[in-house]
Structures are given as structure tokens and as C-alpha cells.
C-alpha positions in Angstrom: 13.6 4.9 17.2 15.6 2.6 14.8 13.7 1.8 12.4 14.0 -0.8 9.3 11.7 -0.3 6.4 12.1 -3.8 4.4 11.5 -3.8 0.6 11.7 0.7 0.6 10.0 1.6 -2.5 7.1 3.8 -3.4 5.8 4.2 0.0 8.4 2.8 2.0 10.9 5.9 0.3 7.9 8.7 1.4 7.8 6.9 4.9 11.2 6.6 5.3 11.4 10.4 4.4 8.4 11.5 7.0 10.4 9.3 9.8 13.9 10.5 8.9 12.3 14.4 9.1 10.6 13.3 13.1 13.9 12.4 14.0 14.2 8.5 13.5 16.9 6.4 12.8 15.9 5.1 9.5 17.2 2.1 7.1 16.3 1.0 3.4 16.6 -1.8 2.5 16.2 -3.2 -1.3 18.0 -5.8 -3.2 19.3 -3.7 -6.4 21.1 -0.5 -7.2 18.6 1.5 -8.6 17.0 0.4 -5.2 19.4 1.6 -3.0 19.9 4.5 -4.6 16.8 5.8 -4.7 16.9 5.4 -0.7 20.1 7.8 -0.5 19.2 10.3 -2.5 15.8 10.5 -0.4 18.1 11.5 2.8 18.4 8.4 4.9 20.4 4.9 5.1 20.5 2.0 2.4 21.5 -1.7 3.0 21.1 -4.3 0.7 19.6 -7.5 1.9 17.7 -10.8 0.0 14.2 -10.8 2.6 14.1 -14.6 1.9 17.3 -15.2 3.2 18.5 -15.1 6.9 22.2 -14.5 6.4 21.5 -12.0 4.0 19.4 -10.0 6.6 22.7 -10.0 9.0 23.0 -6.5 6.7 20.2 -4.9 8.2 21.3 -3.5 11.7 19.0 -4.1 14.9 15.8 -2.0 14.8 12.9 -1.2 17.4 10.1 -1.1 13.8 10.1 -3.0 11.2 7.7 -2.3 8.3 7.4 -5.1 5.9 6.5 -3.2 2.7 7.7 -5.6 -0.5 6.0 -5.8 -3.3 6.1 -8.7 -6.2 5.2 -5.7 -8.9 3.2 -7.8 -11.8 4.6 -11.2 -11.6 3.0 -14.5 -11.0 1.8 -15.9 -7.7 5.0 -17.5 -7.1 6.7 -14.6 -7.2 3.9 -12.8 -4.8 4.4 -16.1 -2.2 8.0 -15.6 -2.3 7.8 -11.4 -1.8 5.0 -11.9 0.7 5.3 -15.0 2.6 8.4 -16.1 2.6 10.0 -13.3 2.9 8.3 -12.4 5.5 8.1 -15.6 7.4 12.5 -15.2 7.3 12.4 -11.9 8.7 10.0 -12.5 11.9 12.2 -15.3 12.8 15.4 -13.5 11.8 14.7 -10.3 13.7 12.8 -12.5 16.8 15.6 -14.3 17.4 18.3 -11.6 17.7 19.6 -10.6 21.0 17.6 -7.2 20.7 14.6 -7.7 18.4 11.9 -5.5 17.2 8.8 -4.5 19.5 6.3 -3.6 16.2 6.1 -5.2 13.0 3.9 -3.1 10.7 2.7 -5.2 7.2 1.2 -3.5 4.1 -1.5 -5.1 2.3 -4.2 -4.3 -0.4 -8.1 -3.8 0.3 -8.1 -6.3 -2.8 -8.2 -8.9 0.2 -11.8 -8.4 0.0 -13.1 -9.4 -2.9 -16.2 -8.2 -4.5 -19.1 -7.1 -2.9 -21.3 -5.7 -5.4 -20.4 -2.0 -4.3 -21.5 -2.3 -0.6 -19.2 -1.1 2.2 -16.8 -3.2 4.0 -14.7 -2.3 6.9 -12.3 -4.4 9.5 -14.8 -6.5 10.6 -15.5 -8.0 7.2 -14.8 -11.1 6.1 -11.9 -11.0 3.0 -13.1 -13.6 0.4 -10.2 -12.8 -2.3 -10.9 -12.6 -5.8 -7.4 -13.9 -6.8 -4.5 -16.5 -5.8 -2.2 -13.8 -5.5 -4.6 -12.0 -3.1 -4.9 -15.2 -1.1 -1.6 -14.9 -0.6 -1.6 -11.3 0.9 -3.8 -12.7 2.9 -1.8 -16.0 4.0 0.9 -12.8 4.3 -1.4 -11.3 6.8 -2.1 -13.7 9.1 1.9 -13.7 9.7 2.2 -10.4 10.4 -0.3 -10.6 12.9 1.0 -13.5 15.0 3.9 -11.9 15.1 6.8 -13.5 17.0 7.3 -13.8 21.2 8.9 -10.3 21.1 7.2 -9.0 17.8 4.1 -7.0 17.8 2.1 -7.3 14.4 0.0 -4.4 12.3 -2.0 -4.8 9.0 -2.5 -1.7 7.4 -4.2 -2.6 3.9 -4.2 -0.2 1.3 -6.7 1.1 -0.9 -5.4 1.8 -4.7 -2.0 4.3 -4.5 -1.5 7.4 -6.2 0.5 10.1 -6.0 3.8 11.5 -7.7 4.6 9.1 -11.2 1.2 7.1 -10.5 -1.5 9.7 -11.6 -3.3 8.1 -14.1 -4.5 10.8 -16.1 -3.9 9.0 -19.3 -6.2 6.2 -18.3 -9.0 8.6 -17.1 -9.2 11.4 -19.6 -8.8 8.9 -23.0 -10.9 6.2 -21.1 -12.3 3.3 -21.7 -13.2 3.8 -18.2 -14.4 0.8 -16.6 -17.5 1.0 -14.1 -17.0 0.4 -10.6 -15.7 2.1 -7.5 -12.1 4.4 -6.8 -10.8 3.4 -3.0 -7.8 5.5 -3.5 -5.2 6.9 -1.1 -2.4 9.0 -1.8 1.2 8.2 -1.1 2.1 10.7 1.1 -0.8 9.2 3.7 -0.1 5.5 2.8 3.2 6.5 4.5 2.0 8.5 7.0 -0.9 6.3 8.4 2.0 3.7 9.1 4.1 6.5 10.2 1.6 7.4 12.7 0.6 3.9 14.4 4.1 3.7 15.2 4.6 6.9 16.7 1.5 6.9 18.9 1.6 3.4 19.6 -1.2 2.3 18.2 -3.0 -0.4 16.0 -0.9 -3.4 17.6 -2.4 -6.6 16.7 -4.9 -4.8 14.1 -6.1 -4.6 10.8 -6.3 -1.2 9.3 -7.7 0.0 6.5 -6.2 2.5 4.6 -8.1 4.4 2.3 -9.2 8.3 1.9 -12.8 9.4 3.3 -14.7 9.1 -0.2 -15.1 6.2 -2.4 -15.6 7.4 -5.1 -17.3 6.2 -9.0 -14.5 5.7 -11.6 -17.5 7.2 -14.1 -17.6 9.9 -12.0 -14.5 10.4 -11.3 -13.5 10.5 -14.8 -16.2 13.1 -15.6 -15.4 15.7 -12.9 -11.1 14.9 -14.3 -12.1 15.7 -18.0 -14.3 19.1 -16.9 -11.0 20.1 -14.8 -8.6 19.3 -17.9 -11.3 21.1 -20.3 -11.1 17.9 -22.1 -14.6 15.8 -23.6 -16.1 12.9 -20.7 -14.4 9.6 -21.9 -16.1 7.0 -23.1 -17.1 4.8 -20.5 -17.3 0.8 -20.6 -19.4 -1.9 -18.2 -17.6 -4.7 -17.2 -19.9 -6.7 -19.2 -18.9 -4.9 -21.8 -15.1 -5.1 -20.9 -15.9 -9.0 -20.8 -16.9 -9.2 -24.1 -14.0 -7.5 -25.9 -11.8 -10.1 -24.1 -11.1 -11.8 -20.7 -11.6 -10.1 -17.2 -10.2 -11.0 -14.6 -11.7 -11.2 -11.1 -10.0 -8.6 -9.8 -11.5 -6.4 -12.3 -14.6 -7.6 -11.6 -14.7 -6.8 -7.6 -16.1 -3.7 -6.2 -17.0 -2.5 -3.3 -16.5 0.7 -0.8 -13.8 1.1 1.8 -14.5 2.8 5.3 -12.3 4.2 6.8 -13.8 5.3 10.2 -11.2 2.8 11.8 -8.1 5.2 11.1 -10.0 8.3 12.1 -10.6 6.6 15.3 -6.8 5.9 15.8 -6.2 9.7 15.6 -5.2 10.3 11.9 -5.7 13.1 9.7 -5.5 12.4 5.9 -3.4 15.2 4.0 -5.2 14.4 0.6 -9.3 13.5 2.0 -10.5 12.5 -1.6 -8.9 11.7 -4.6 -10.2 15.2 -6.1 -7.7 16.7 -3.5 -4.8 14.4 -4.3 -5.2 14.9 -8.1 -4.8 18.3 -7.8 -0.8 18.5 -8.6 -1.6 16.5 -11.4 -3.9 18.9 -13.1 -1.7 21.6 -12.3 1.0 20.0 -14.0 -1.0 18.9 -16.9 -2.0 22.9 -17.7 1.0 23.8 -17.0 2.1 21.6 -20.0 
């Protein structure tokens, strides 16, 4: 298949790589150098392209997927509503009006859509109730995707917190303050290869998925069993009460609940990293090794 992964960074590069190795047709596209070089040296094609703007897109070559995977980093909520939903607003219309448009249309979204609830278990079938703007926005961004255009099939995988090569946080963990609440963690190389797989079997069209490894798991914990595998002392650990009063929390910090992911066992995949424990083992490895 051609396929066109929009805003190809941290994922999007590991997806494009798993889709390039099954035999796919696969295109990058990104806005700056440093971008589209990162997309060539990972083995597959670069274009450069503005998602907000439809002429600009004319760079992007026809494509039987799209995956939608841009990202705002850690600017405002304008900047999220441009990333998220206008940019991809321009692109379903773009790609839907061309003389041979795209059949799927996979977004990727954040669990953060959900809000807090107080550590109990949400799946698909609960109700988001975001804790920010810029997560009402994903959401806004969601509800896109879905409708999809009159030739577009739309997916919403949404993504528990990423790890994986550069984004271990063992810093954070072993030196602590660690702040209570609950991990929902996947690594990178299955954030790429759920989405790899609902395209290749055909599967999730007009769904929500949720994207997350088999084990939520306590940051406090989690910390704990980290330090005992780095022979370093437990961290100190800090409520978010606590957090509160040494300065201002922010709602997102303050959610917490427990991802399910029985949905994507159901659709046939097979995490390569189950738990976090199993993804963080490179980067113990690498931190003895040091």
C-alpha cells in the first residue's frame, strides 16, 4: 500500500520503519530539515508539506493510508488547535477531494482525553471529560478523524504515555520526587505497531482504540522496583497534595485513572513490550553498562 504518515516523528519514524520493512510504500512528511532528515536516514521517503495548508499538501503524493500523527510538543492551545484541528480538518478535505483519495485515515490521540477518575478503569466505552483545553482539543481532533470524509475511513488510536529509545525517564524516577498516581505506558515500538496493524488487517475502521500496555501500573511502585534494578535507594515520593503545596498543579497532573486494553487484544494484537518493566529493560541495561 502507499501510505502517507503526516507529521513523521517519534512514532510516526518507528511506524514508517515497521511499514517500509512489510513492504509498503511509505512517505514522511514534516515541515523542517532536521525533520526530513530524520525520515531518510530511517530508510524511506521525505516530503515537506505545511498540514494547514492545501497547496502545500500538493507535495504529498496520492496514498491508500493516511495516519495523522502531529504533534504541538509543549506549546499553547493555539498551537495544539492549529497541529490538531486544523491541520487535520485541511488534509481530509485535501486528500477527499483528489481524484484517488485515501480509504483509511488513522488519528493518534492521548488517553489524557479522559480525565481523572480517581484511579478506576476506563476503556472505549467511557465517557472522555478532559482535564485540559488542549485536551479538549484532541478531542474536537477526534471527532474529525472519525467522520472521516465520503471516501475516508477514520481510526482513533489514543495513546497511553510513550516511552522508548530517548524518552526513558530514568532521571525522573530514580532521583524522584515521584508523584502518586498511575503509569499507562506503551512503548514506541507498539504505539507504531498497533497502528501498523489495524491497517494491515483491516481493522478498527470507525473506532476508538486505546493504546496502552496490559498493566497500569503505580508511579510509587514503579519507581521502587526501578531503583532495586539500578541498586540505587527508593526515591522520595510526593502526594499531589503535597506537589500542590510547593506550587501550582495542573489538572492534568491531577487526573488518574487505569487504561484497559482488552479492546486491542480483541483486534488481534500482540504487544512486544507487555509492561513497562519489559520496555525499561534496554534502559537499565544501558544505565549498568555506564
Amino acid at each position: 500500500m502507499r501510505v502517507a504518515i503526516l507529521g513523521c516523528g517519534y512514532v510516526g519514524i518507528e511506524l514508517g520503519r515497521q511499514l517500509t520493512a512489510a513492504g509498503h510504500d511509505v512517505v514522511g512528511v514534516r515541515r523542517s530539515d532536521a525533520g526530513l532528515d530524520a525520515i531518510e536516514d530511517a530508510g524511506f521517503d521525505a516530503a515537506r508539506a505545511d498540514l494547514t495548508d492545501a497547496t502545500s499538501l500538493s507535495a504529498v503524493p496520492d496514498a491508500d493510508w493516511l495516519v495523522y500523527a502531529a504533534s504541538a510538543g509543549g506549546r499553547g492551545v493555539d498551537a495544539a488547535r492549529t497541529a490538531y484541528v486544523d491541520g487535520l480538518e485541511t488534509v481530509v478535505e485535501t486528500f477527499d477531494e483528489r481524484a484517488a483519495p485515501p480509504d483509511r485515515l488513522v488519528y493518534t490521540s492521548s488517553t489524557g482525553v479522559y480525565g481523572d477518575h480517581d484511579g478506576d478503569w476506563v476503556d472505549e466505552s467511557t465517557t472522555p471529560d478532559p482535564a485540559t483545553e488542549r485536551q479538549r482539543v484532541l478531542l474536537e481532533a477526534e471527532r474529525i478523524a472519525l467522520a472521516g470524509g465520503e471516501a475516508v475511513d477514520g481510526t482513533v488510536v489514543r495513546f497511553g504515555g510513550l516511552y522508548g529509545p530517548d524518552r526513558y525517564r530514568l532521571d525522573y524516577y530514580l532521583d524522584g520526587p515521584v508523584t502518586e498516581g498511575y503509569l499507562n505506558s506503551i512503548h514506541r515500538d507498539d504505539a507504531a505497531g498497533t497502528v501498523a496493524h489495524l491497517l494491515e488487517t483491516d481493522r478498527g475502521r470507525g473506532e476508538v482504540v486505546l493504546a496502552v500496555d496490559d498493566e497500569p501500573v503505580s508511579k510509587w511502585e514503579f519507581a521502587d522496583w526501578l531503583a532495586d534494578e539500578c541498586g540505587r535507594p527508593h526515591p522520595p515520593k510526593q502526594t499531589v497534595a503535597e506537589r500542590a503545596a510547593d506550587g501550582d498543579v495542573s489538572r492534568r497532573v491531577r487526573a488518574n485513572k487505569r487504561c484497559a486494553n482488552d479492546r486491542l487484544h480483541e483486534l488481534g494484537y500482540d504487544l512486544r513490550y507487555p509492561t513497562v518493566r519489559d520496555g525499561y529493560r534496554p534502559a537499565i541495561d544501558a544505565f549498568w553498562e555506564d
